[in-house]
Structure formats: C-alpha cells, structure tokens
C-alpha positions in Angstrom: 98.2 120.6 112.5 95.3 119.6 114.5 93.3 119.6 111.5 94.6 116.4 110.9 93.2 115.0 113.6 90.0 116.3 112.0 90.2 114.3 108.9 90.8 110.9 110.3 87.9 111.9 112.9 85.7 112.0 109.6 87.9 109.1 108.1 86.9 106.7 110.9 83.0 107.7 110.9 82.9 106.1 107.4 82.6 102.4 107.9 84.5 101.4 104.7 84.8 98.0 105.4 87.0 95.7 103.0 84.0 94.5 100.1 81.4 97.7 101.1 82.1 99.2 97.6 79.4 101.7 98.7 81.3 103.0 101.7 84.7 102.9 99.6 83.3 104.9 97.2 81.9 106.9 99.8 85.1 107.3 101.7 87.2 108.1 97.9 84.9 110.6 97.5 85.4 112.3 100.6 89.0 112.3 100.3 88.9 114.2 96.5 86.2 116.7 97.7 88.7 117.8 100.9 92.2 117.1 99.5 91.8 119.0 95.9 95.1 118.1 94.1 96.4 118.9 90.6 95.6 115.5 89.9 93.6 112.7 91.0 92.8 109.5 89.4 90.6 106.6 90.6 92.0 103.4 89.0 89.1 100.6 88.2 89.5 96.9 87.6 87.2 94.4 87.5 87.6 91.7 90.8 89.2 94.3 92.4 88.3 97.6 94.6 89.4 101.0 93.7 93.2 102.2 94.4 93.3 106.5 94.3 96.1 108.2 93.5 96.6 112.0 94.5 99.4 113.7 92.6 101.0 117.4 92.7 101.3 116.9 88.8 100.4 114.0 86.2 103.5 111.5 86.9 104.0 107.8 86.7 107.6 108.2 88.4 107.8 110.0 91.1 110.5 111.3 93.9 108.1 110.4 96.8 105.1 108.8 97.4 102.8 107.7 100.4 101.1 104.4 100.2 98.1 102.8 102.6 94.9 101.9 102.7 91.8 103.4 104.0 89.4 99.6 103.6 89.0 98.5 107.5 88.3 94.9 108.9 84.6 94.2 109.8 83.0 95.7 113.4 80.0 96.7 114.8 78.8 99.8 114.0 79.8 101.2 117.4 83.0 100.8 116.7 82.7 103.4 113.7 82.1 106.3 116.0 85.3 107.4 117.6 85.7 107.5 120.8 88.8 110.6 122.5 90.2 109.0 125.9 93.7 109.5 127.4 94.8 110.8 124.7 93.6 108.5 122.3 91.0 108.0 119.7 89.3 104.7 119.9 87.5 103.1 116.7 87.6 100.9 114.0 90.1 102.3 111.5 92.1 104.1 113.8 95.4 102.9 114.1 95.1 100.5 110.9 95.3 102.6 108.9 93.3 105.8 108.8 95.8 107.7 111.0 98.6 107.2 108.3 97.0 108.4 105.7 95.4 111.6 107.1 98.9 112.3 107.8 100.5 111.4 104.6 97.0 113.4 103.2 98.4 116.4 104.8 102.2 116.4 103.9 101.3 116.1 100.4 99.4 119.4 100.6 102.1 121.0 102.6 104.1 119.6 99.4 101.9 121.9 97.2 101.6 124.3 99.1 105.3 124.9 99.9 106.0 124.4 95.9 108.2 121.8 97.2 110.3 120.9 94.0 108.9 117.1 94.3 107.0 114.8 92.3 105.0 113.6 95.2 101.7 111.9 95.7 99.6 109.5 97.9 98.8 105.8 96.7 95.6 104.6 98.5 94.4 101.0 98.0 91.1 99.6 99.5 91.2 96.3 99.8 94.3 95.2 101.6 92.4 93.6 104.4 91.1 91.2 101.8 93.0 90.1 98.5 95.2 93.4 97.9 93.9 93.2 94.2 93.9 96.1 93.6 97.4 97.5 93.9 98.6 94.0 92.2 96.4 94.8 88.9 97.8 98.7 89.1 101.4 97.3 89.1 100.6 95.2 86.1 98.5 97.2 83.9 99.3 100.8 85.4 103.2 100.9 86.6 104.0 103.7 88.7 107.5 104.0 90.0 109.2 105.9 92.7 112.4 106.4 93.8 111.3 106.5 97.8 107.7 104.6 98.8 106.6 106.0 102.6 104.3 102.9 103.9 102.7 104.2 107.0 100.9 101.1 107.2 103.9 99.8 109.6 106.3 100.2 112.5 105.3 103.4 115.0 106.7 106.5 116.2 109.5 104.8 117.1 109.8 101.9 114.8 111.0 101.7 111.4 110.3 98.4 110.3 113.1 97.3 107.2 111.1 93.7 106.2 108.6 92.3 105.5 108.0 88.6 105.0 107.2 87.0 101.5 104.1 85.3 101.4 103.4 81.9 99.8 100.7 79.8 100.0 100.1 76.3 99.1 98.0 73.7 98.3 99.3 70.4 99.6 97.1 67.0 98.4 97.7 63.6 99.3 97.1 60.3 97.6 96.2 56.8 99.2 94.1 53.8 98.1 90.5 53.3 99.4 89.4 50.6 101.4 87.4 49.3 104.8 88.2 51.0 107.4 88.3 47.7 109.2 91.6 46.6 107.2 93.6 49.0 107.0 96.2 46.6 105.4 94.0 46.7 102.5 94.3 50.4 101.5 97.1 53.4 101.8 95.4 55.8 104.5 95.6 59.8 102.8 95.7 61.4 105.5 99.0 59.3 106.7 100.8 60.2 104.0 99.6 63.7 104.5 100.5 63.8 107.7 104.1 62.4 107.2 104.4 64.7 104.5 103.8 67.9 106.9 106.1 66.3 109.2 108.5 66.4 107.0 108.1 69.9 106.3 108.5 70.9 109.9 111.9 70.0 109.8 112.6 73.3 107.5 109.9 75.0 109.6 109.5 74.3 112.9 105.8 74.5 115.0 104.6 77.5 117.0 101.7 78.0 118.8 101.0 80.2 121.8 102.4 77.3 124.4 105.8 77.3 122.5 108.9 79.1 122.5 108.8 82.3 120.2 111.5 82.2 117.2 114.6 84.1 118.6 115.3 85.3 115.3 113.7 86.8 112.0 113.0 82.9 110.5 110.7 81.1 107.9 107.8 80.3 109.1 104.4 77.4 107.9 101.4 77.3 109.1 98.6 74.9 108.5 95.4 76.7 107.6 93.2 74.2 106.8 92.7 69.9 106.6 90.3 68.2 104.4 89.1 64.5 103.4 86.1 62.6 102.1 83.9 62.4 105.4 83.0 58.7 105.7 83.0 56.6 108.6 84.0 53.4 107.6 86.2 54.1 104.7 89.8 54.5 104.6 90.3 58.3 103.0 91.9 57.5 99.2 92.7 61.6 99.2 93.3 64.4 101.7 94.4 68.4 101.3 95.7 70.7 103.6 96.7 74.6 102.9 99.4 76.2 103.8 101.1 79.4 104.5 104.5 80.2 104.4 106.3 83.6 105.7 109.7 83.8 103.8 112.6 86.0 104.8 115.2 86.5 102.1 117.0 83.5 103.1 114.5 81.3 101.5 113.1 82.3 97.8 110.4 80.7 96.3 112.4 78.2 93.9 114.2 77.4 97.6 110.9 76.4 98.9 109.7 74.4 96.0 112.8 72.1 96.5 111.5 71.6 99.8 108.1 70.7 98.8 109.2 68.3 96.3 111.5 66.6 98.8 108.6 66.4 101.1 106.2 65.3 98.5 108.2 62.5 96.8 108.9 61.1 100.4 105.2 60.7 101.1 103.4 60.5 97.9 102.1 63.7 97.4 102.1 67.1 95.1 101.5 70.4 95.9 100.1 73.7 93.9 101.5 77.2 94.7 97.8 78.9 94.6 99.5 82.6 95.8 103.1 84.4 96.0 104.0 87.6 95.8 107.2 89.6 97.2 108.6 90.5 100.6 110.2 93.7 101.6 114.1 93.4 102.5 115.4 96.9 102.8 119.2 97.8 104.2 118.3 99.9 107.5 121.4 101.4 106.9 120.6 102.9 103.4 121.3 106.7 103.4 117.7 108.2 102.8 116.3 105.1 105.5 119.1 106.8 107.8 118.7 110.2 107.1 114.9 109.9 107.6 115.6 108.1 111.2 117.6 111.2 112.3 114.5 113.3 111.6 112.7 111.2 113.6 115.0 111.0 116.3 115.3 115.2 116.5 111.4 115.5 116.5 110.1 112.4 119.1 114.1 113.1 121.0 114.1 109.5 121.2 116.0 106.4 120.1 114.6 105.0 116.6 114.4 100.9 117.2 114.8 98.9 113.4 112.7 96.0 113.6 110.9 93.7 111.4 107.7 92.4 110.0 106.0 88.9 109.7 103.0 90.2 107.7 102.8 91.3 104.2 102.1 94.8 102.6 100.9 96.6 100.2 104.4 98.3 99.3 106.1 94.8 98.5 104.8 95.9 94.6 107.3 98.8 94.8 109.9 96.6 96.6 112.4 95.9 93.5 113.0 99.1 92.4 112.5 101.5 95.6 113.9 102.5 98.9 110.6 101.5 101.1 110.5 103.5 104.6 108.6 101.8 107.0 106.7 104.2 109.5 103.5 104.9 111.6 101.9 106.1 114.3 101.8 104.5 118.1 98.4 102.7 118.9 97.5 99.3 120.0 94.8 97.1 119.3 94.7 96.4 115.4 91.7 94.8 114.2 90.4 94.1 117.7 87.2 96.5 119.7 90.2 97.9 121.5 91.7 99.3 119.0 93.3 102.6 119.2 95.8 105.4 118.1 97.9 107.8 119.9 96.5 111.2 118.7 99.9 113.2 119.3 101.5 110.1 117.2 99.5 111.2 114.4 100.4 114.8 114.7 104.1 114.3 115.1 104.3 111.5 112.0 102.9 114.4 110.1 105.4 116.7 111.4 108.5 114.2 110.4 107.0 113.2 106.8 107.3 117.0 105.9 110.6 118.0 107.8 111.6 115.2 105.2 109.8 116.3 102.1 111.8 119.5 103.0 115.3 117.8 102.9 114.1 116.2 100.0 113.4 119.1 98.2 117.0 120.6 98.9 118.9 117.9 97.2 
C-alpha cells in the first residue's frame, strides 16, 4: 500500500495549478501512463479544463465512482516539492486534494484486479479551485450516473461530512438621482438605498466576521464580496453595486431567496441579478450504504465516526439528485495555505476502507 504514497509524491511534484493547462495536461497524462485502465477518456470543452474519467469498462451508469480534483491553488514553487515530517508530507496539493485521489486511484485498480463485479471508475475534474466548468459542461452534454459518488474532497478519517451548502451568487444594483454633493436634498444618494437594502437582508442573514459569535447551527449564510460606485468627489452617486454570496442549507431554496431579494429590493429601490447557482449536497447520514460504509470505517481507524457538515461547495453537488454522495478524506491541516499538509498513514488507511467497501459492494 505504500505505493500510494508514491503516487501522490509524484502527484504533488507537478505543479498543476488551476488555469496551467500545460501542467494539467501534464499531470492527466501522468495519471493514464501509470493507472492503465480498460477505459479512459479525457473530456474537452471549450472555457473549460479537462475532467478524466478512468473506468473498469465503457459505462455512463455506474455502481461506484470516485470524484476529486487534482488542479491546486497558486504557490511558490517550493511549495511543489514535498516535504516528509512527523509523519506528514508537506506541499502544495497535499491534503487538497492529491491525497484522495491517489487513494481512490488505487482502489479502482484493486477493483480490476480483484474482478470485483462493479461498474466502478474515478471522475477527476481540474478546475475546481476556479469555476468548476468542467464537471458542469460534462453533466450537461456528457451525463454519467451512479448509484453511489465517493467525494474524497471532504470530511477526514474521522469525518463524514452529509452537506454541503448551495451556492448563490448575486448581483445587487441600486438606483438614486444625481446631484451636488453639497445638497444632498437635491438627489437620492445610491449607496443609501444600497446600504438599507443590505440591511434589510441581514435580517434573513445575520453578520459574521472573525470578532462575532460563530452560528450555533448549520444556517444560511450572505456575504458581501464586493461594493462599487461612480468615483467622484462632489457628486452624489445616482448608482451603486454590490455582490453577494449566499450559502444555502435546504431550508432555504433558491425561489425562497428570490422572495427575499424582492422584498429587500422593493423596500429600497433596487433589483438584483442571480449571476451563479448551482446545488447543495443534503444527504440522510442515516442512509444504509452512508451507514454501512461508517462501520467500515469505524472497524479499520477503531474509532468513533463524527457526521458533520459543510459550508463550501463541491464538485459532487452535479451527482447530488440522483445519488447517495459519501463524504470522506484523509486527516491533514492547512488547505490552501504554505502549511499545508496530510497525514501520510490517513492516506494509507482511506485506501484501505474505500476497498474493504468496494468488497461489500461487490457481494450484494
């Protein structure tokens, strides 16, 4: 098993950073020349980066498939030659998310080699760090289906995470009436009615920062990401824009939020434009394959499995209709930060419990 450890050595050394298309192509190509499948397809769109899929046969619906991606956040080039201390490997890529799939890389193979009686394979986007385009064109121009999804690209050894939040994002605009800035009486300040109007929204979705009380509970969440106006000095601002984000659990849907937003906006004389949306994740953590897979877990680590949640998105929400999603990685720290870092026996054992399940799998 410690040849996994290999592979994502070789996986981090490849600085495929999100938009590098020489890298990704680079890093794809290592991945077919080492991991020689029945079938392996490199899907290509235009304004989007390549998604890979490895197969044990030529399926669109399948009984198990992995799902991650191998593009990496931006870092010096230090950062792309790992680093082994205490125990853990230290790089770019490590924990997010080249760790998951090397492991998921090597179950499948076990798959094959075992002629495990599963349609299995491993999804691998890469460009998740920037506008997951990718795996949203496959899902509309190249369906594949499968009755159980295995994102490693959450949780940890420990965790299986059951939601993800549904992200929205917004474009909020404001209208006034222009005038000097010395009479304000004259003219209907923007940026007021802006302002009122965000106010308005925080009573749906309260204000956190790092000085504030964390939510106690898995809530909707908004945060302002950006303000905008005509930059004059002496002129009162006849327009103003500010975008938005929103992270929806399944208490609010999107038609629920657009309520909102017209409530907001009537009150203050504004509109707004929904610019992105895609779907959460909201699985039942007491689902029998979600349990079934925690007991594996459980016997291999011999420790408690802790069901938690997500307020990020993922690449397996396009699977999230029509699939039972596991949610499950390796330990590590650091994500997207110099410090990042993976736990190299995490790696090992998630390997160990994705192929203890293909084998269950297999004897249904």
């Amino acid at each position: 098993m410690e040849s996994v450890i290999e592979t994502l050595l070789d996986l981090i050394k490849i600085p495929s950073i999100s938009g590098h298309q020489k890298e990704i192509k680079k890093i794809l190509a290592y991945v077919k020349k080492n991991f020689a499948t029945p079938y392996c397809k490199i899907f290509e769109y235009e304004g989007a980066s390549p998604v890979m899929l490895l197969s044990n046969g030529e399926e669109k619906d399948f009984d198990l498939i992995f799902i991650g991606h191998l593009d990496v956040v931006p870092a010096v080039d230090e950062l792309f030659i790992p680093q082994i201390r205490n125990g853990k490997i230290y790089a770019r890529g490590a924990l997010d998310m080249k760790a998951g799939i090397a492991a998921s890389l090597y179950t499948l193979m076990y798959i094959i080699k075992q002629s495990l009686p599963l349609k299995a394979g491993v999804l691998i986007t890469t460009d998740e760090e920037t506008t997951s385009a990718g795996i949203k064109t496959l899902a509309a121009r190249d369906k594949i289906n499968a009755k159980i999804v295995m994102d490693v690209d959450a949780g940890s050894l420990n965790t299986i995470i059951d939601k993800y939040k549904h992200p929205v994002s917004v474009k909020l605009t404001a209208a006034g009436k222009a005038g000097h800035s010395s009479r304000p009486w004259h003219g209907v300040n923007a940026v007021n009615q802006l302002m009122n109007c965000l106010k308005k929204l925080e009573e749906n979705f309260p204000y956190f920062d790092i000085n504030t009380a964390k939510p106690t509970s898995w809530c909707d969440t908004m945060t302002i990401t950006g303000i905008s106006s005509p930059v004059t000095l002496n002129v009162i601002p006849a327009e103003a824009e500010a975008r938005l984000n929103f992270r929806l659990t399944e208490k609010t849907s999107l038609s629920e939020l657009e309520k909102i937003l017209n409530a907001a906006c009537a009150a203050n004389n504004c509109s707004y434009e929904v610019l992105l949306s895609s779907n959460g994740v909201y699985m039942d953590a007491n689902h029998p394959t979600i349990q079934e897979y925690k007991n594996i877990v459980e016997q291999i680590t011999g420790q408690d499995v802790v069901i938690s949640q997500m307020p990020g998105a993922t690449d397996s929400r396009v699977f999230a209709d029509n699939s039972v999603i596991i949610m499950h990685g390796c330990n590590g720290s650091g994500c997207h930060s110099d410090d990042e870092n993976v736990e190299i026996d995490s790696v090992i054992k998630l390997a160990e419990i994705q192929q203890r399940f293909a084998d269950k799998l297999a004897k249904k």
